[in-house]
C-alpha positions as CSV (number, residue, x, y, z in Angstrom):
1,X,47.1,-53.0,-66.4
2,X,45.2,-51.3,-63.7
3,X,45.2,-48.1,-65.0
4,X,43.8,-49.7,-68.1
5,X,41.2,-50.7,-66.1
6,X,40.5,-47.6,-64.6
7,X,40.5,-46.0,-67.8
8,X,37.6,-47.7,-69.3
9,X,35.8,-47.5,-65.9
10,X,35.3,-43.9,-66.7
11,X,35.0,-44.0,-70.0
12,X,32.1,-46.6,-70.4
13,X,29.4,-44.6,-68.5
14,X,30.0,-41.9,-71.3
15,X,29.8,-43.6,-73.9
16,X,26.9,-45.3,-73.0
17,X,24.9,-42.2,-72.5
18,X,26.2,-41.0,-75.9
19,X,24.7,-44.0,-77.3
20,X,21.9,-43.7,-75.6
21,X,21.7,-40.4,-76.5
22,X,22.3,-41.0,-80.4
23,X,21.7,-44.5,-81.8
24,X,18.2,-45.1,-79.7
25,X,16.6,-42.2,-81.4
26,X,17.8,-43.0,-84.9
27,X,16.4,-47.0,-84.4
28,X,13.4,-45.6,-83.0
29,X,12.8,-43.1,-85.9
30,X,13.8,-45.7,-88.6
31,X,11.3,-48.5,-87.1
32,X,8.5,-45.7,-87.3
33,X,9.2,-44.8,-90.6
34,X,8.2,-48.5,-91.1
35,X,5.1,-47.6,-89.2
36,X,2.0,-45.7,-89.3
37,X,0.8,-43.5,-86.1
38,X,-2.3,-42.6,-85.9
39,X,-3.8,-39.9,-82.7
40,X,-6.9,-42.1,-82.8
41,X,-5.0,-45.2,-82.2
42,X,-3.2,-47.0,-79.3
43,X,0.6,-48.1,-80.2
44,X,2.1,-48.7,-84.1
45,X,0.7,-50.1,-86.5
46,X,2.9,-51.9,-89.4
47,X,2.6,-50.7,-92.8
48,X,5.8,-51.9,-94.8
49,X,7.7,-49.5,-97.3
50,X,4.2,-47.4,-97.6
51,X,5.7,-44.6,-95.9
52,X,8.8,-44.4,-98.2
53,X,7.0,-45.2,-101.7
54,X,4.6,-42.1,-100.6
55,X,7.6,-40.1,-99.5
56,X,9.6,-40.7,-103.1
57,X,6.4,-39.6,-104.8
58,X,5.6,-36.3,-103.1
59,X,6.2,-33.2,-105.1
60,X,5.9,-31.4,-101.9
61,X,9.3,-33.1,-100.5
62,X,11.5,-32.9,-103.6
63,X,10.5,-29.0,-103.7
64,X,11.4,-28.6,-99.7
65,X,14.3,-30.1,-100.4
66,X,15.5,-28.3,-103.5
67,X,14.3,-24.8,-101.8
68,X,16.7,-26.1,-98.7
69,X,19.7,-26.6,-100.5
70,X,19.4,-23.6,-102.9
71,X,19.1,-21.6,-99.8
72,X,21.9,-23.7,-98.2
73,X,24.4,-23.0,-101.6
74,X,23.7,-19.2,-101.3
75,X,24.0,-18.9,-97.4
76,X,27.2,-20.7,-97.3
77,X,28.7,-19.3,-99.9
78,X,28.2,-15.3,-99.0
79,X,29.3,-16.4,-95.4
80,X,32.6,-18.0,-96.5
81,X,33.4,-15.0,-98.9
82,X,32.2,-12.2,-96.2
83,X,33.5,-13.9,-93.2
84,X,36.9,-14.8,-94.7
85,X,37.4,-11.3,-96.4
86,X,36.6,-9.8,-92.8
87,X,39.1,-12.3,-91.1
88,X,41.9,-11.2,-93.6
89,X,41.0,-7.4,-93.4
90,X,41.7,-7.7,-89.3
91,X,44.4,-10.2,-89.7
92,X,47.1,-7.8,-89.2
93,X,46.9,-5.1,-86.6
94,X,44.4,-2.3,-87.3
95,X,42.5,0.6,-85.2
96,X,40.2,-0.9,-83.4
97,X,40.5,-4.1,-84.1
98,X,39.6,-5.8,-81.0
99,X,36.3,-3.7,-80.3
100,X,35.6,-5.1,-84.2
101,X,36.5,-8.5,-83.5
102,X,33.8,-8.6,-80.3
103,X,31.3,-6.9,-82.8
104,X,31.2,-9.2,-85.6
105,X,30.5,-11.7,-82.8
106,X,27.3,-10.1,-81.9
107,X,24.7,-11.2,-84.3
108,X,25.9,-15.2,-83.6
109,X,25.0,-15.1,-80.1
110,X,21.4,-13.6,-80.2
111,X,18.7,-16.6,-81.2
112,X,17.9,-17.3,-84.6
113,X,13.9,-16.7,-83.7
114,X,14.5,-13.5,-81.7
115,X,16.1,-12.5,-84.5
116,X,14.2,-13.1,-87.0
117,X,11.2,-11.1,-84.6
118,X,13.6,-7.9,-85.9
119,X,14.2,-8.5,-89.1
120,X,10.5,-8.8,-89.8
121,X,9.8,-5.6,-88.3
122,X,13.0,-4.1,-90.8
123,X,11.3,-5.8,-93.6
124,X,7.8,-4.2,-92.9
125,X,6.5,-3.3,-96.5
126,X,5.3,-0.7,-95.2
127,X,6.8,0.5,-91.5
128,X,10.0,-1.0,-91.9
129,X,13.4,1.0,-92.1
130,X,15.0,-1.1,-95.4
131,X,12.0,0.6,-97.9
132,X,12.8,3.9,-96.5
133,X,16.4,3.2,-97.2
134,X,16.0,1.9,-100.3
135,X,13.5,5.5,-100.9
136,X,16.6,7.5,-100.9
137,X,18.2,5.7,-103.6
138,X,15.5,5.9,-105.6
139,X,14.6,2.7,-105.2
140,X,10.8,1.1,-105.0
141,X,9.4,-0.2,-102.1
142,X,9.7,-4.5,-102.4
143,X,7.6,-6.5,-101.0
144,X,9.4,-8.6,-98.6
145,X,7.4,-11.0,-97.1
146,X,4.6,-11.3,-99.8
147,X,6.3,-12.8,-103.0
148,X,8.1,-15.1,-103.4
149,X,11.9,-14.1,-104.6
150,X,12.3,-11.0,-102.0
151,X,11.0,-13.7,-99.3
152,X,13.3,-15.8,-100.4
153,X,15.8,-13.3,-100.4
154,X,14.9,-12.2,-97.1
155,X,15.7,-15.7,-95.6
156,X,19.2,-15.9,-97.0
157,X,20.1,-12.0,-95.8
158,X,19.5,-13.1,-92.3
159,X,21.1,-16.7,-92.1
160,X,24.2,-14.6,-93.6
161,X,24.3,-11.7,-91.3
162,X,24.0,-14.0,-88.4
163,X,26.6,-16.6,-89.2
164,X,29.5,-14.8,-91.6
165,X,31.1,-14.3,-87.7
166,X,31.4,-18.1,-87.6
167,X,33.4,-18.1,-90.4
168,X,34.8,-15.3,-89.5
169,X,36.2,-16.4,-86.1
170,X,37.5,-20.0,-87.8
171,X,39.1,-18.0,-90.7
172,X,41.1,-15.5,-88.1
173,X,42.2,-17.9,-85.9
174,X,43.3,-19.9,-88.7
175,X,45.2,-16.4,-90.3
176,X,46.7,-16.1,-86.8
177,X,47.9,-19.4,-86.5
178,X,49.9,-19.5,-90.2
179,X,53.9,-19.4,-90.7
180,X,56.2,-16.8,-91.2
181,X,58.3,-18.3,-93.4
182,X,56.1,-19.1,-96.7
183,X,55.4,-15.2,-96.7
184,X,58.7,-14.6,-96.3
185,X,59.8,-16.1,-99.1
186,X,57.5,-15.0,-101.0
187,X,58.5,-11.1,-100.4
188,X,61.7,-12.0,-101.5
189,X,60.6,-13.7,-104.7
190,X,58.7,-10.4,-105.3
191,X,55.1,-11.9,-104.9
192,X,52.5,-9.2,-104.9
193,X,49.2,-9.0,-102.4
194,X,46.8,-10.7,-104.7
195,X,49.7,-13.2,-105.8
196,X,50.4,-14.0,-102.3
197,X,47.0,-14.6,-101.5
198,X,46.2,-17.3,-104.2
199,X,49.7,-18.8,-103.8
200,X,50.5,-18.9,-100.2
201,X,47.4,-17.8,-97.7
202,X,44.5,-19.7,-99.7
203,X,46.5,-23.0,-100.3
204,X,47.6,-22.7,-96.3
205,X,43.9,-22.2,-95.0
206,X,42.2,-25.4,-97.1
207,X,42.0,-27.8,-94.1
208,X,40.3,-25.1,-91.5
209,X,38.2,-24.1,-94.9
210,X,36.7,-27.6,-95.8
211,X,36.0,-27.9,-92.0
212,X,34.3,-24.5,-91.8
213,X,32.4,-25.1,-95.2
214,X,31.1,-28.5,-93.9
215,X,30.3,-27.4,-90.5
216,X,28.3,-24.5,-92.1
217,X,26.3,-26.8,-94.4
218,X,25.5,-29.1,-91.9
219,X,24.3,-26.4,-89.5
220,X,22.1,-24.4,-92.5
221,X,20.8,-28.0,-93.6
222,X,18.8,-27.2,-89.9
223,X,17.2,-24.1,-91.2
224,X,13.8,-24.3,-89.6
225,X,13.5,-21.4,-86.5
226,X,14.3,-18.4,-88.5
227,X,11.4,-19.7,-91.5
228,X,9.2,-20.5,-88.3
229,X,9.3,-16.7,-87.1
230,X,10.1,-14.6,-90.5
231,X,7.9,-16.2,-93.1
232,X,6.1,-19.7,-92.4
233,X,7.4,-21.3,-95.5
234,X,5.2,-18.5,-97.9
235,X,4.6,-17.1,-99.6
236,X,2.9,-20.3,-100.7
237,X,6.0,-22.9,-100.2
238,X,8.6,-20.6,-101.7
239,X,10.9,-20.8,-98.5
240,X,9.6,-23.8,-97.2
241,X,12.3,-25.9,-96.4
242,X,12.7,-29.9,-95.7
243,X,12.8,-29.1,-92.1
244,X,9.7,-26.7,-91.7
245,X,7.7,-29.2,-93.9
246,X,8.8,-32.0,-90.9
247,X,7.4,-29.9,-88.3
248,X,4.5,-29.3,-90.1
249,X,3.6,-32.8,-90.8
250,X,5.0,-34.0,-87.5
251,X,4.0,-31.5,-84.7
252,X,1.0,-30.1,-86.5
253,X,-0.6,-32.6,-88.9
254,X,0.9,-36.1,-86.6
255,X,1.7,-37.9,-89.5
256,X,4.4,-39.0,-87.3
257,X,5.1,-42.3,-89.3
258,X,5.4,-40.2,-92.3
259,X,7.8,-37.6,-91.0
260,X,10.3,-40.7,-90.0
261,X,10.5,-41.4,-93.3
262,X,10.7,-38.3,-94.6
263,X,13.6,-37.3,-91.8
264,X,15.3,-40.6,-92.8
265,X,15.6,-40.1,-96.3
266,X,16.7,-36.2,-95.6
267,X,19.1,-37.8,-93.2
268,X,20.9,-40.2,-96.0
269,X,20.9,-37.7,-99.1
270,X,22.4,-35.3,-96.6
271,X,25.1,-38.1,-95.5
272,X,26.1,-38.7,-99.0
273,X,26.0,-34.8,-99.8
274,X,28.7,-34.2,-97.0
275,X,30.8,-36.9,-97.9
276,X,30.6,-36.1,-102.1
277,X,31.7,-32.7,-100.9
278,X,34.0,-33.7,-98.7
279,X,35.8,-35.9,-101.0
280,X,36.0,-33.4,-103.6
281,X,37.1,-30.8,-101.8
282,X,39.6,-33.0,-100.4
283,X,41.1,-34.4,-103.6
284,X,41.2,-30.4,-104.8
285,X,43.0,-29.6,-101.6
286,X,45.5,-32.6,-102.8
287,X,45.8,-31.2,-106.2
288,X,46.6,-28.0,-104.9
289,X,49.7,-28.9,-102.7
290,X,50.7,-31.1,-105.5
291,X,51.0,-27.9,-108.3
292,X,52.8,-25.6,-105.7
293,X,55.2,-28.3,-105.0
């Protein structure tokens, strides 16, 4: 009984602080997305559902958003492929392999602004490295920065070859962590590489993949810094995404009232996103054990 006591002694300071930290934010930005806050005006003024009714009607949003998760799709989906075709190509013991492990971390621990300061400079239409590269293919120049698919393109090149080494460092531990014994027997019932892989290594690394594949789309939902320093949401709004439009209403324009809402309504269609994918991916994950049982 008194260690009970103890126990919550030390853990109720924590918590509280975590909901401080958490749940007074969120109330705060749900009561001003009920609000209107003006730079010209003392304190909040009530304005209803205004905020939201103007929100569900702006063109502006719908396209951040859709530009976010096309981006999002892409992004995640090169860095699962690359990062888990890296993590099986040093699963087992090669040359080098722990000087290669270290240097795939590399681009994950530089910041996203920084860069995106260098990949600018590579994408120079006209000093940068990549259209010289491109030159001795026989390739013409592209303008990177200045319309609107290669700027897009640009965007997802560098979200991927700074975060494949995330996956790649969940999908290698995960490798390194599997049993002997499904492998095993499936050497003895004559399984090839490729068979192996779809029958034994793929079903065996669901759970870490779901849980790499959702922390991954919660993180590139956040794509802001990289947009900030690389292209500013041009050409036009061709890689403006929902969180670069908030900071440009917010920090720039102070429609703060009007961010709130917009951040609240991002926050929910991203909740119900994560869980529709979640669920899915589960149920699949089910199937899947099912059919090899």
């Amino acid at each position: 009984m008194l260690e009970s006591r103890y126990k919550h002694l030390f853990l109720w300071p924590a918590l509280i602080a975590l909901l401080a930290v958490i749940i007074f934010p969120l109330i705060y930005t749900i009561l001003l997305s009920f609000s209107g806050w003006s730079v010209n005006r003392a304190g909040l003024f009530w304005n209803g559902g205004a905020n939201y009714g103007r929100a569900l009607a702006d063109p502006r949003f719908w396209d951040s958003l859709g530009t976010l998760y096309t981006m999002v799709v892409l992004c995640v989906l090169f860095e699962y492929i690359l990062g888990f075709g890296l993590a099986l190509l040093l699963w087992k013991q090669v040359r080098a392999g722990r000087f290669l492990r270290v240097l795939f971390i590399v681009p994950m621990s530089v910041t996203p602004v920084v860069m995106a300061v260098v990949w600018r400079t590579i994408f120079h239409e006209t000093l940068g490295p990549l259209n010289d590269v491109l030159g001795w293919f026989g390739i013409p120049s592209v303008n990177w920065l200045s319309e609107t698919a290669p700027a897009f393109a640009a965007v997802v090149i560098i979200d991927v070859w700074q975060w494949t080494s995330f996956i790649f460092i969940l999908m290698l531990a995960g490798l390194m962590q599997l049993p002997n014994e499904p492998y095993e027997a499936a050497q003895i019932d004559g399984a090839g590489p490729i068979r192996t892989f779809i029958h034994v290594t793929f079903p065996l690394m669901a759970p870490i993949t779901l849980g790499a594949l959702v922390i991954r789309l919660i993180e590139s939902s956040k794509l802001m810094d990289t947009i900030y320093a690389l292209t500013s949401g041009g050409p036009g709004s061709s890689t403006e995404t929902t969180s670069y439009m908030l900071y440009i209403r917010g920090l720039r324009e102070f429609q703060i009232g009007y961010t709130a809402t917009m951040s609240i309504i991002y926050l929910l269609i991203m909740m119900v996103g994560l869980t529709v994918f979640g669920k899915v991916m589960t149920r699949l994950m089910g199937a899947n054990q099912v059919a090899r049982r």
